[in-house]
N, C-alpha and C positions, 0 to 999 in steps of 0.2 A: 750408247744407252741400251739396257737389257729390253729384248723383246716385250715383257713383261712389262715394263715400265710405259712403253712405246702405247702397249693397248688401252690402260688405263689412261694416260696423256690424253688420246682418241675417245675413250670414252665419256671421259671429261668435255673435251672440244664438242661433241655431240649433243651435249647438253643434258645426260644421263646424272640424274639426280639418284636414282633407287637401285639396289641389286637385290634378289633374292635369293640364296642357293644355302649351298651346303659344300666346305671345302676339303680337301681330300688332298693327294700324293704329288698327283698328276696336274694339277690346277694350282700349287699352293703357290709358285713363283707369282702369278698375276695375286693371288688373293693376299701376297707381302704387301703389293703396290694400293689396292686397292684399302686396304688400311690406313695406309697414307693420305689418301684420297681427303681432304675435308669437305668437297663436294656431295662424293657418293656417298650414300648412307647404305650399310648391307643391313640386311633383313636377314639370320637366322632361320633356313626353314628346317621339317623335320622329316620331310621327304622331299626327294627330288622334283615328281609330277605337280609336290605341290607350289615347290617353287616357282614353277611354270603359268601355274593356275596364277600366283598371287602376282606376276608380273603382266599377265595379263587383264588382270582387273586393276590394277595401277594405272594401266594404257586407258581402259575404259572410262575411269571416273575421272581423270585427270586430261586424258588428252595428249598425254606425253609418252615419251618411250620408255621403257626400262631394260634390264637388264636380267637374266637367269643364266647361272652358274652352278658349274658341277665337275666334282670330277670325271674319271675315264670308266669303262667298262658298265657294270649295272646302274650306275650312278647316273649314267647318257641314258641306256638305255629308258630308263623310269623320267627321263624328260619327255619320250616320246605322244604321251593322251596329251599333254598340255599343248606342246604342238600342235597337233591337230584340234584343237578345241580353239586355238588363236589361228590357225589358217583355215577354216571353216567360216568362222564368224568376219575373217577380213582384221585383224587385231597386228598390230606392227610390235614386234620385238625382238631382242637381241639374244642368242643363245649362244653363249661360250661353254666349250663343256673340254677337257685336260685331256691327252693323250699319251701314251707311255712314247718312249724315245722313238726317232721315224728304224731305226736299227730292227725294231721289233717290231715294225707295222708287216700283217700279214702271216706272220709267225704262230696263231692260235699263241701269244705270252697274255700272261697273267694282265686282267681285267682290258685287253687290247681287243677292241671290235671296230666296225669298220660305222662308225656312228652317222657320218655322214648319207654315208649310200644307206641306212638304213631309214634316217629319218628325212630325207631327199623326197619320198610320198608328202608331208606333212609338211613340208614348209616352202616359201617362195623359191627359195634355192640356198644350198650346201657347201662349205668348204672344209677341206681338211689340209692346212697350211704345211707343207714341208720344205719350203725356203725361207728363209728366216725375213728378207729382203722384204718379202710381199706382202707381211703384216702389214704396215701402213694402206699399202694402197688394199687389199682383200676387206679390211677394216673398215673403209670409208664406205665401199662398193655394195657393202651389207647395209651400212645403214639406208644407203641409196635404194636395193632392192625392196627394203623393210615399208619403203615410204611412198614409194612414186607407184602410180597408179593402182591397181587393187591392193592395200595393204595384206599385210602379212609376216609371218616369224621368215625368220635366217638363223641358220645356226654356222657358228664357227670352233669347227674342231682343231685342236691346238699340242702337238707334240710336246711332253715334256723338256725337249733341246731346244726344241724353235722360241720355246718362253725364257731359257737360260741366253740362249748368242746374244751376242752383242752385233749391235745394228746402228750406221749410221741414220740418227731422225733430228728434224729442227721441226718443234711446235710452230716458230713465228710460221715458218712457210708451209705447214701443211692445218687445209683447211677443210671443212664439211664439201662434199659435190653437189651443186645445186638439184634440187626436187624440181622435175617438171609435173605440171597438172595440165590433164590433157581439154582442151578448148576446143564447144563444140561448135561444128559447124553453122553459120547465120542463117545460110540456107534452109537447113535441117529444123532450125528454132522458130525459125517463121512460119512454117509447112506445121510443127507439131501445135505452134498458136490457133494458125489457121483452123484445123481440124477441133480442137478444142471450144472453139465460138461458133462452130457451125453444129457439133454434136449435138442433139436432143437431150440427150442426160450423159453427159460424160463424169468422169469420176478421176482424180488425183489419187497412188498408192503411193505411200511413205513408208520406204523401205531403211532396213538399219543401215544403207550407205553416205542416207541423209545426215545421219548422227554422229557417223565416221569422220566424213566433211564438217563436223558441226557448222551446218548449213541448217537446221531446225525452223529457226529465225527466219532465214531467206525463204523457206518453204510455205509457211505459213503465210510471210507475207503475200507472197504469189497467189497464195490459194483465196485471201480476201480480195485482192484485188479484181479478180475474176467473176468472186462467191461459188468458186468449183468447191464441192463436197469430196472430203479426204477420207480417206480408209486407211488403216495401218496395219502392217505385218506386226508379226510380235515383236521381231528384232527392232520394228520401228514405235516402239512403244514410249511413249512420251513426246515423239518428236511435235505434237500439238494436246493440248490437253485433251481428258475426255470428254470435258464438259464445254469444248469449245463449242459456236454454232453450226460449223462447218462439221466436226468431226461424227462420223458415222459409227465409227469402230472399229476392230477385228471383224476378220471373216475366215472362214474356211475350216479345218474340223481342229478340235483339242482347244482350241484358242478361242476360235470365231464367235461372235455374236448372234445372237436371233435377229435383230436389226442391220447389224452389217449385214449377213447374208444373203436376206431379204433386198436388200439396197444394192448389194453387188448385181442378184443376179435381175435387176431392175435395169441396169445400165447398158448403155452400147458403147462407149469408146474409155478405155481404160490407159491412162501414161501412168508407167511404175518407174519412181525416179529411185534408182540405186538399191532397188529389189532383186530377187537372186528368183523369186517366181517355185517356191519351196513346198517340197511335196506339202506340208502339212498347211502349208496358207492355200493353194489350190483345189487339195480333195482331190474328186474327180475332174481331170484334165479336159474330158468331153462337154460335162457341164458349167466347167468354169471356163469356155474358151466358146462356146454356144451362140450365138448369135455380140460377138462385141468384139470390136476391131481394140489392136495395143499396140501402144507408143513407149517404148522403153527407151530408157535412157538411164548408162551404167558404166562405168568407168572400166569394166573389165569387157574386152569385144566379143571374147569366147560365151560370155553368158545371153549378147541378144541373142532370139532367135531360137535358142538353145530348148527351151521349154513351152513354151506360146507363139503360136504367128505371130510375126510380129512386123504391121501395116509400116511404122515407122521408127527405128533404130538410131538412136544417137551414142557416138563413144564420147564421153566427156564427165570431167568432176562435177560431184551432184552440186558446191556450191558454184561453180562455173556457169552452169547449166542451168540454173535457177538465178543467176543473174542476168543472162542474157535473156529467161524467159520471161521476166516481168520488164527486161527495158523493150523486149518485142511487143508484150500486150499492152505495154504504155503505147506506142507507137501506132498501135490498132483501134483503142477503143479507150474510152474514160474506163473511171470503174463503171464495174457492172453488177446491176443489183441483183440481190439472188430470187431463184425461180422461184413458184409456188414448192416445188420440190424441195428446193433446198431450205426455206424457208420453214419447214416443218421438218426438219432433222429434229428439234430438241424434243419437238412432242413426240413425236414417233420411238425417238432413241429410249424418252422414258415409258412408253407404255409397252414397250415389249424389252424392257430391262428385266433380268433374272431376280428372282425373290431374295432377297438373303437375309431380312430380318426374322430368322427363327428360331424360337422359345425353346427348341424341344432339346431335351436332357436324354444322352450326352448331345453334347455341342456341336452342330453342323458346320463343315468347311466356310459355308455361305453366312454363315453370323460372324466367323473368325475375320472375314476379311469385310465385313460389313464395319465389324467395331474398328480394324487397324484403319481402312478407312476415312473413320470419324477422328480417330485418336495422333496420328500421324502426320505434322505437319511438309506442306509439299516441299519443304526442303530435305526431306529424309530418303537417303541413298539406299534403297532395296536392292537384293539380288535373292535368287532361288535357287533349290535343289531342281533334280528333273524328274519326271513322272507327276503323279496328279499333285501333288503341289504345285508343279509349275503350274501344271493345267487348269488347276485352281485359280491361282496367281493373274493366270493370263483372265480370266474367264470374271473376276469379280475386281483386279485392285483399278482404283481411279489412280492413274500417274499424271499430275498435272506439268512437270515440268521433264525438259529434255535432260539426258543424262543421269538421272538419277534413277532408273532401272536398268540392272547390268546383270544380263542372263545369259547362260549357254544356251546358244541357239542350235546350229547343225549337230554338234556331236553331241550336246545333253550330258554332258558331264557336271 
């Protein structure tokens, strides 16, 4: 069976429903197979970066993997922002991008660059296949990197020969490599209970890893069952509505609320479940870190630590994590009703809410988002540009359900 055929087989087994790209010289053997495919559906894009872009908002609304394809030379190169826009935000997808013959690799030939090492910054990890042999198994090992613990893009660069050989494969026996999710320690979960029932005013942060885990659900319920008061980063926006009781809001600058901030910097013990703790949710590091102990808890270990002390560290999936943290507080306490504090989140939230029904001609941001607001029912899947739109965005829209706000976060693309 042709290389070529071999990947799409793989892509299929995978369970890739979407591709988006643009096919070219150097890619065309896979893009013959992928025709065939009555699985895959290709998407037509009209530049490469935005291929990238539209595979990675597939991931987001959908929850599934997809696919971005290109040819060799400038064609890889202009995948590169999309990358880094889906390895910044934690976004899992697959990059195939064609390569001229392995005879010409290293040669400065015609559209032949070294894609890999270049886009190796911006993604989980890189290959540029020149065994024919090792497709199958490099193939599997991507989708594995793409998935198991902090998501993220893979790309695989692909010789024009190595897509023509012929290569012994059998579908029946080759299958997906299981996804571990990393499970946190009992110990760790009872110690961060602990501290959370003994805090004075502790506070829950739902960070976009929640959303990643679509764990949203699990989150919330935790958060009633306690009556802990939640704050959300913008990437974690929707993961509770805004108008829940518990939900406080945004904090920190561009995004933040006058009530959340006020509320944040009211608290002493902070747990950020699958938050990254990001310049623009923080602000000032001095003031945001000021008298309040934090319990992080993040699937990537490089990140506790990383930006805030941090009292009490757990490595683990945010829905893992949030399972075992409501079967601990069941174990400790019935429910628990909420304080006088929390108790007056809705009143508080609305009398220091931003103005935005205003008359005046031309038209204020804050009446734009006042009416889509009114007008939008909450099943309506938003996304934004970046700059004061976003900021707008972040700052006035009510998202009542999870998943259906899908923004660039770290890179603002």
């Amino acid at each position: 069976m042709l290389a070529a055929q071999v990947i799409v087989k793989i892509l299929e087994s995978e369970g890739i429903q979407a591709a988006f790209g643009i096919p070219g010289a150097a890619i065309n053997p896979v893009y013959e197979y992928l025709g065939e495919s009555s699985q895959i559906k290709h998407y037509l894009a009209r530049h490469e970066e935005g291929a990238v872009h539209a595979a990675d908002g597939y991931s987001r609304a959908s929850g599934k993997m997809a696919l971005a394809i290109c040819t060799s030379g400038p064609a890889a190169t202009n995948f590169v922002t999309g990358l880094y826009t889906a390895q910044i935000d934690s976004i899992p997808l697959i990059a195939i991008t064609g390569q001229n013959v392995r005879a010409q690799l290293g040669k400065e030939s015609f559209q032949c660059v070294d894609i890999a090492a270049i886009a190796k910054p911006v993604c989980k990890a890189t290959w540029c296949i020149t065994e024919p042999f090792q497709v199958p198994a490099i193939m599997r090992e991507a989708f594995r990197v793409a998935q198991e613990g902090r998501p993220g893009p893979v790309l695989i660069d692909i010789p024009l020969d190595v897509q023509l050989a012929d290569i012994p494969y059998s579908p029946e026996s080759d299958r997906p490599l299981p996804i571990r999710k990393s499970e946190p320690d009992p110990g760790q979960i009872a110690r961060a209970v602990e501290m959370l029932l003994a805090a004075e005013k502790p506070v829950l942060l739902l960070g976009g890893g929640v959303l990643l885990a679509r764990a949203a659900d699990k989150f919330v319920e935790f958060a009633e069952y306690l009556s802990l008061p939640v704050i959300t980063t913008y990437m974690g926006t929707g993961g509770i509505a805004w108008n829940h009781p518990l939900h406080v809001g945004h904090i920190g600058i561009q995004v933040g609320s006058p009530f959340g901030n006020k509320f944040f910097l009211d608290s002493n013990l902070v747990m950020g479940i699958g938050c990254r703790f990001g310049d623009r949710h923080t602000g000032k590091l001095d003031v945001y870190t000021k008298g309040r102990k934090f319990i992080h808890i993040n699937v990537e270990p490089s990140h506790i630590g990383r930006i805030v002390p941090t009292e009490l560290g757990i490595v683990a999936d945010a829905g893992l994590a949030l399972d075992a943290l409501l079967a601990a507080a069941k174990a400790c306490t019935p429910p628990r009703a909420p304080s006088d504090r929390v108790r007056d989140i809705p009143n508080q939230r609305a009398q220091l809410a931003r103005k935005t029904d205003y008359d005046q001609t031309p038209i204020k941001p804050h009446r734009v988002y006042h009416e889509m607001n009114a007008y939008f029912p909450p099943s309506t899947i938003f996304t934004t540009g970046c700059g004061l739109t976003q900021i707008w965005s972040g700052q006035f829209q009510q998202i009542t359900r999870p998943y259906t706000y899908l923004a660039s976060g770290g890179a603002g693309t």
